[in-house]
C-alpha positions in Angstrom: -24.6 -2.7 -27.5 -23.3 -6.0 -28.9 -21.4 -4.5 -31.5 -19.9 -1.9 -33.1 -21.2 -0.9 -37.6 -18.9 -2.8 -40.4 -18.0 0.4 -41.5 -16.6 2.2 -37.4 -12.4 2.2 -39.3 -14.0 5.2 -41.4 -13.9 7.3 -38.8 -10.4 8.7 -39.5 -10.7 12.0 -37.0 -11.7 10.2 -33.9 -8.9 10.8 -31.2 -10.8 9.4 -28.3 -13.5 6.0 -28.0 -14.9 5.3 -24.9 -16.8 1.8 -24.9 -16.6 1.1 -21.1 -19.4 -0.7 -19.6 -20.5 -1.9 -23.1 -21.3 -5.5 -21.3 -23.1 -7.0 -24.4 -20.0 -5.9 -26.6 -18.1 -9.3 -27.9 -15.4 -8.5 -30.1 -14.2 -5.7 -32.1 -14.1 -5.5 -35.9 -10.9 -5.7 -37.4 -11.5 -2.5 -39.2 -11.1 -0.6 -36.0 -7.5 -0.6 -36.3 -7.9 1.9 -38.9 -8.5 4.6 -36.5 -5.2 6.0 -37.0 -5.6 9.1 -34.9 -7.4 7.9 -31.7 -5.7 8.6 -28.8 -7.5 7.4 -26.0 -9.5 3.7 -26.0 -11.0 3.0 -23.0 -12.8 -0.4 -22.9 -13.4 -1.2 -19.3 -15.9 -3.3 -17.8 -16.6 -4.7 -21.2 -17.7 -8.4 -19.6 -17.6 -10.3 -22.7 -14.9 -9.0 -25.2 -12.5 -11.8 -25.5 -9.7 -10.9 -27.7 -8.5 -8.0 -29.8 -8.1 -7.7 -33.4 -4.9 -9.2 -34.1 -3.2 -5.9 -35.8 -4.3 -3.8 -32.9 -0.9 -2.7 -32.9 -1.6 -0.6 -35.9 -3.2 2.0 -34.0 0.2 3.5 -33.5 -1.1 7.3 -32.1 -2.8 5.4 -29.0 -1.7 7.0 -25.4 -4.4 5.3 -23.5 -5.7 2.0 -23.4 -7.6 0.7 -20.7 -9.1 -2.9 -20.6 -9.6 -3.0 -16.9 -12.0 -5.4 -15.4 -12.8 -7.0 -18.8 -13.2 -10.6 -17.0 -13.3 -12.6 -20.1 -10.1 -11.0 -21.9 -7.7 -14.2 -21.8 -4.8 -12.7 -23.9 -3.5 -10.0 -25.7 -2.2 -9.6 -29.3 1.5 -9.8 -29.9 1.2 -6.8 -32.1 0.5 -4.9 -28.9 3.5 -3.7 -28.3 4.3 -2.1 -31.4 1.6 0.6 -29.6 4.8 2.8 -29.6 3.2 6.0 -28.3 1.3 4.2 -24.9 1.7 6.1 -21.8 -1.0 4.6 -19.8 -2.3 0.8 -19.9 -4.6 -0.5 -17.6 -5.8 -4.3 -17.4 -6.4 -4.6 -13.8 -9.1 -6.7 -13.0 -8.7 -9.0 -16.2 -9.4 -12.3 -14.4 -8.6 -14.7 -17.1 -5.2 -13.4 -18.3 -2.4 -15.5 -18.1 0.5 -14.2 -19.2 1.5 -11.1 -21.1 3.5 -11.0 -24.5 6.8 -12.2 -24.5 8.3 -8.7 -25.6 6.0 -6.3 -23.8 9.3 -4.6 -22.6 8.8 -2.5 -26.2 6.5 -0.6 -25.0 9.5 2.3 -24.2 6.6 5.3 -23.7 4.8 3.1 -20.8 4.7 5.3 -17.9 1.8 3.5 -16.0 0.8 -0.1 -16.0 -2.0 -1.3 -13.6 -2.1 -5.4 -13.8 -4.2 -5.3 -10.6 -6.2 -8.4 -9.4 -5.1 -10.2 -12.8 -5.6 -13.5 -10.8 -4.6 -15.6 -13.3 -1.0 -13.8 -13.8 1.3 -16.1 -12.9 4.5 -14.5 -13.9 6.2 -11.7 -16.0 8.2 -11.6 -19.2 11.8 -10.9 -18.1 11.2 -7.8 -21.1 9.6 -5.9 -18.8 12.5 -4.5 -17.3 13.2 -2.9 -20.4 10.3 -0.3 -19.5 12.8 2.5 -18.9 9.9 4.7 -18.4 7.5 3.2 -16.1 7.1 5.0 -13.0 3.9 3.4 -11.8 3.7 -0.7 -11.4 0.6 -2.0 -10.2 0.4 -5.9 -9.3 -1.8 -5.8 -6.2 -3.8 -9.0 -6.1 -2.0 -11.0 -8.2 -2.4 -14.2 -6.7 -0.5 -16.6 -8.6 2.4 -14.3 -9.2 5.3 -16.1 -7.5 8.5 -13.7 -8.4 9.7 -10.7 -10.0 12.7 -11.1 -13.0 15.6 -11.1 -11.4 17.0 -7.9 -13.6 13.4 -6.3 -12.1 15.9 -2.9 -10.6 16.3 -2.1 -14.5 12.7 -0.2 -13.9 15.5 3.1 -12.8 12.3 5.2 -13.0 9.8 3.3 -11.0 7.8 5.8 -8.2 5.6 3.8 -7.2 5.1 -0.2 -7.1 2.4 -2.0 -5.3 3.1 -5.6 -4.7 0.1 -6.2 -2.1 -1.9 -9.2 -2.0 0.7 -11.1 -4.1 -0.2 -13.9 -1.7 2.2 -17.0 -3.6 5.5 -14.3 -4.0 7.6 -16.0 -1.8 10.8 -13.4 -1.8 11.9 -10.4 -3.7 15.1 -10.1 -6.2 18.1 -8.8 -4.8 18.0 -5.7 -7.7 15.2 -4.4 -6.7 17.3 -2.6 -4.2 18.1 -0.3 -7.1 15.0 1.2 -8.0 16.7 4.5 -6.5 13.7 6.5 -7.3 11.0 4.4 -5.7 9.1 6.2 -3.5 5.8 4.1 -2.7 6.5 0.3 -2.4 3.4 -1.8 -0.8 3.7 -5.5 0.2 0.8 -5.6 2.3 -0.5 -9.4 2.4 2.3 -10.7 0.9 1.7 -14.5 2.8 4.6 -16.1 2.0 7.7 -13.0 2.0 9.7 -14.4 4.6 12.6 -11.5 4.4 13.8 -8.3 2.4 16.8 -8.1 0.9 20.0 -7.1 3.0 20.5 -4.0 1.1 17.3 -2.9 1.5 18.6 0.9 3.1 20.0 1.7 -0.9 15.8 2.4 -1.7 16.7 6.2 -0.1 14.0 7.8 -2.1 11.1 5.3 0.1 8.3 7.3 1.7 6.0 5.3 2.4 6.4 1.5 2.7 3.6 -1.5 3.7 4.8 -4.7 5.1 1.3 -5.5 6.9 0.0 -8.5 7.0 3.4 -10.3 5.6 2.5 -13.3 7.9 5.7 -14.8 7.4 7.9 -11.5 8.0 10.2 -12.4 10.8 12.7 -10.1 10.9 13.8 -6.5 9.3 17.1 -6.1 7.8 19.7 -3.4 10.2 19.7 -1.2 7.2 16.2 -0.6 6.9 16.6 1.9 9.3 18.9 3.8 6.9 16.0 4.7 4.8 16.2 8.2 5.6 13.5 9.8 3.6 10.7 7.2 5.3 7.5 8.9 6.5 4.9 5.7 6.8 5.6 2.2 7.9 3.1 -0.1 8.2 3.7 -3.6 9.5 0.4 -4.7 11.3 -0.4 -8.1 11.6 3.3 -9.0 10.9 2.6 -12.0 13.2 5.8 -13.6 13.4 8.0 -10.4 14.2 9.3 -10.4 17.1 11.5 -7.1 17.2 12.7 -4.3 15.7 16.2 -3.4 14.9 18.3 -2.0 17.6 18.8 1.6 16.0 15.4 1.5 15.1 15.6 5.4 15.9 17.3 6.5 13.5 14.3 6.9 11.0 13.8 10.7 11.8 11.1 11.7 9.8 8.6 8.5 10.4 5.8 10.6 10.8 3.5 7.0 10.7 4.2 3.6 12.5 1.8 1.4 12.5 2.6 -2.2 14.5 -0.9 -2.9 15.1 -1.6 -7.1 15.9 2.2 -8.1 15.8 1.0 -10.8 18.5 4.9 -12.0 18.8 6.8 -8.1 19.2 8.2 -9.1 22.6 9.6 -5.1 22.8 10.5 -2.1 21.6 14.0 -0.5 21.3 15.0 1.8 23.2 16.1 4.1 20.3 12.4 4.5 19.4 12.5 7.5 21.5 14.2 9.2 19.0 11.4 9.4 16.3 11.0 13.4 17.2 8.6 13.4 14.0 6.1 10.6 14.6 2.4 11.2 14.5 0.7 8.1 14.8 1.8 5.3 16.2 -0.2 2.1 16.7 0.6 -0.9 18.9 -3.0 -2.2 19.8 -2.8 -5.9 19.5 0.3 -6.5 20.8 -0.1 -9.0 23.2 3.3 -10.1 24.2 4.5 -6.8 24.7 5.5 -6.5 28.3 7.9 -3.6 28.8 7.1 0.0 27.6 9.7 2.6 27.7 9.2 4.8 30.8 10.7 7.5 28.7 7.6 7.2 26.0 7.1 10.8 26.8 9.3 12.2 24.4 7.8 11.5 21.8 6.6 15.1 21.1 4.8 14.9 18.2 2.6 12.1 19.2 -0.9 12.6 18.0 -2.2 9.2 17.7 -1.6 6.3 20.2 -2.8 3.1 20.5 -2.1 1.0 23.3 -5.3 -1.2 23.7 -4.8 -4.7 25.2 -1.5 -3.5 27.0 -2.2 -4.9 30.3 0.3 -2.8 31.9 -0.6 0.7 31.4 -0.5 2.4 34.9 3.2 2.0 34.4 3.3 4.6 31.2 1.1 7.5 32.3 3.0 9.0 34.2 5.3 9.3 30.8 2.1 10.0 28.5 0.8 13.0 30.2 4.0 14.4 28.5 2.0 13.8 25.2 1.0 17.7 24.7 0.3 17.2 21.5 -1.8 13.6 21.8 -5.6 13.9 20.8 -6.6 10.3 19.9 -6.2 7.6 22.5 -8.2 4.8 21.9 -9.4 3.0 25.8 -11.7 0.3 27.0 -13.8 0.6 29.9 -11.7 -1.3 32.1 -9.3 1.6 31.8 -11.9 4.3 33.1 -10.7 4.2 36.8 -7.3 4.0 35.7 -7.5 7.2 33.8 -9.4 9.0 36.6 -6.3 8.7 38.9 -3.7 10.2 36.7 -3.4 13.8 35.4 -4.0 13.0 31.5 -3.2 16.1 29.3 -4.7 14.6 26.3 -7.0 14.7 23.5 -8.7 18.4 23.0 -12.4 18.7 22.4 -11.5 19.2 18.4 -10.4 15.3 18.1 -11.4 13.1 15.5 -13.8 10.2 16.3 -12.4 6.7 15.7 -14.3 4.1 14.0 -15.4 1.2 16.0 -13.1 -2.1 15.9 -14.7 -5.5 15.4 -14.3 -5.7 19.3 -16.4 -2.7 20.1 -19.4 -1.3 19.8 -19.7 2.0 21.2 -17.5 5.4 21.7 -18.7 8.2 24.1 -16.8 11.2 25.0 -16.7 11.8 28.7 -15.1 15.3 30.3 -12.8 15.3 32.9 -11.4 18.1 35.1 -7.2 17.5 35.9 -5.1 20.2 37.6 -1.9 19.8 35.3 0.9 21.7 35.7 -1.0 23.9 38.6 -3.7 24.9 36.0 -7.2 23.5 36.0 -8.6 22.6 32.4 -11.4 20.7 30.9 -9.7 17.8 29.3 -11.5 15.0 27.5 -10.9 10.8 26.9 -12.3 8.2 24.9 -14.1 5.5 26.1 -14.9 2.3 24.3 -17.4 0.2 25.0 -17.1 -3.6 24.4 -19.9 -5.4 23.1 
């Protein structure tokens, strides 16, 4: 459909217009901003609409409007934000736009705004902060974006804000500390972050937080491990960290860490012990680690461990078949013999497969009988075959 009849504005009952995927569709008449009762616009994946009708902001009872992945939209009406009733607004994926109205921040109802993989983005009118509702922020993929407004902690109800793949954002405002509601905050391939902000410990509310793949990350702040609340924390491929803070530890519900390829981590704090509630933790990759505590054992609640490339691990098992909870523990071949000599307690016939890494090709499940603890079991470990 390349367009829409003279006459569509007549339709003053429609509450809801869903256009998406129209790919031949242009432009809209001007009349559409007659609809005074529709509610919901969705206009995604509309390839060639360009622009808007320059009132749009008439229709003044819309709650949704989604434009996402319409790759030729290269700006938006200022009348946009007289929209005074939108709740959710979704451009992600709108390659060619720029920049967004100079006082967007009027959009008071905004409770979700998804600028994802607007590549063209390069920053964001300081009148954003003024979104007093907006609880989720997506920028992931913003390429050009190089900071946040400096007033950016103003968002007080902000849940959830995804920062990842902002590959030119070179550091992070200082208020953004104060987003004491922020839950989910994702940074992942964030090139050029060099550091957090000192205070970084006042984000109490934090869950889950992604730092992987911040190249340039070489060092954590004391006080992040004053984030009490912290269940997953990612920093894989943080290739220029080279430890983690002393009292590390004291992050007591980490169910999730995840340290995979930090190829400068020298070692691990003793205090890491401490993590009673940790699941999964993955250190595959990390080639300069050279000391492993030989209290790794208490670790409890250890489900998932990954040590591969750790060239020293006839020094831990001994402190691993503590592990009674351990059912994934990812080996190579080499590691076979190793494993054959030790009395493993780990990974019950119930665990889940892993995927194949780019470095293997093959998993098998081979049973072993151990005596453990004076009783003789059928216990099972993985073997991974390298191509």
């Amino acid at each position: 459909m390349e367009n829409l009849p003279v006459e569509f504005g007549k339709l003053q009952s429609l509450v809801e217009l869903d256009l998406s995927g129209c790919s031949e569709l242009g432009c809209l008449l001007d009349s559409i901003v007659h609809l005074s009762q529709l509610n919901t616009f969705r206009l995604s994946n509309c390839d060639k609409l360009e622009n808007l009708p320059v009132e749009f902001g008439k229709l003044q009872s819309l709650v949704e409007l989604d434009l996402s992945y319409c790759s030729q939209l290269g700006c938006l009406p200022d009348s946009i934000v007289h929209l005074s009733q939108l709740n959710t607004f979704r451009l992600g994926g709108c390659q060619k736009l720029e920049n967004l109205p100079v006082e967007f921040g009027k959009l008071q109802s905004l409770v979700e705004l998804d600028l994802s993989y607007c590549s063209q983005l390069g920053c964001l009118p300081n009148s954003i902060v003024n979104l007093s509702q907006l609880k989720t922020f997506r920028l992931r993929g913003c390429q050009k974006l190089e900071n946040l407004p400096m007033e950016f902690g103003k968002l007080q109800s902000l849940v959830e804000l995804d920062l990842s793949g902002c590959s030119q954002l070179g550091c992070l405002p200082n208020s953004i500390v104060d987003l004491s509601q922020l839950k989910t905050f994702r940074l992942s391939n964030c090139d050029k972050l060099e550091n957090l902000p000192m205070e970084f410990e006042k984000l109490q509310s934090l869950v889950e937080l992604d730092l992987s793949y911040c190249s340039q990350l070489g060092y954590l702040p004391d006080s992040i491990m004053n984030l009490s609340q912290l269940k997953t924390f990612r920093l894989g491929g943080c290739h220029k960290l080279e430890n983690l803070p002393v009292e590390f530890g004291k992050l007591q519900n980490l169910v999730e860490l995840d340290l995979f390829y930090c190829s400068q981590l020298g070692y691990l704090p003793d205090s890491i012990v401490n993590l009673s509630q940790l699941k999964t933790f993955r250190l595959g990759g990390c080639h300069k680690l050279e000391n492993l505590l030989v209290e790794f054992g208490k670790l409890q609640s250890l489900v998932e461990l990954d040590l591969l490339h750790y060239s020293q691990l006839g020094y831990l098992l001994n402190s691993i078949v503590d592990l009674s909870q351990l059912k994934t523990f990812p080996l190579f071949e080499r590691h076979k013999r190793l494993l054959e000599r030790h009395k493993l307690k780990n990974l019950p016939m119930e665990f889940r497969k892993l995927q194949s890494s780019s470095q293997c090709h093959k998993l098998e499940v081979r049973p072993i009988i151990l005596i453990f603890k004076a009783k003789v079991t059928y216990h099972y470990y993985v073997v991974i075959r390298q191509i």
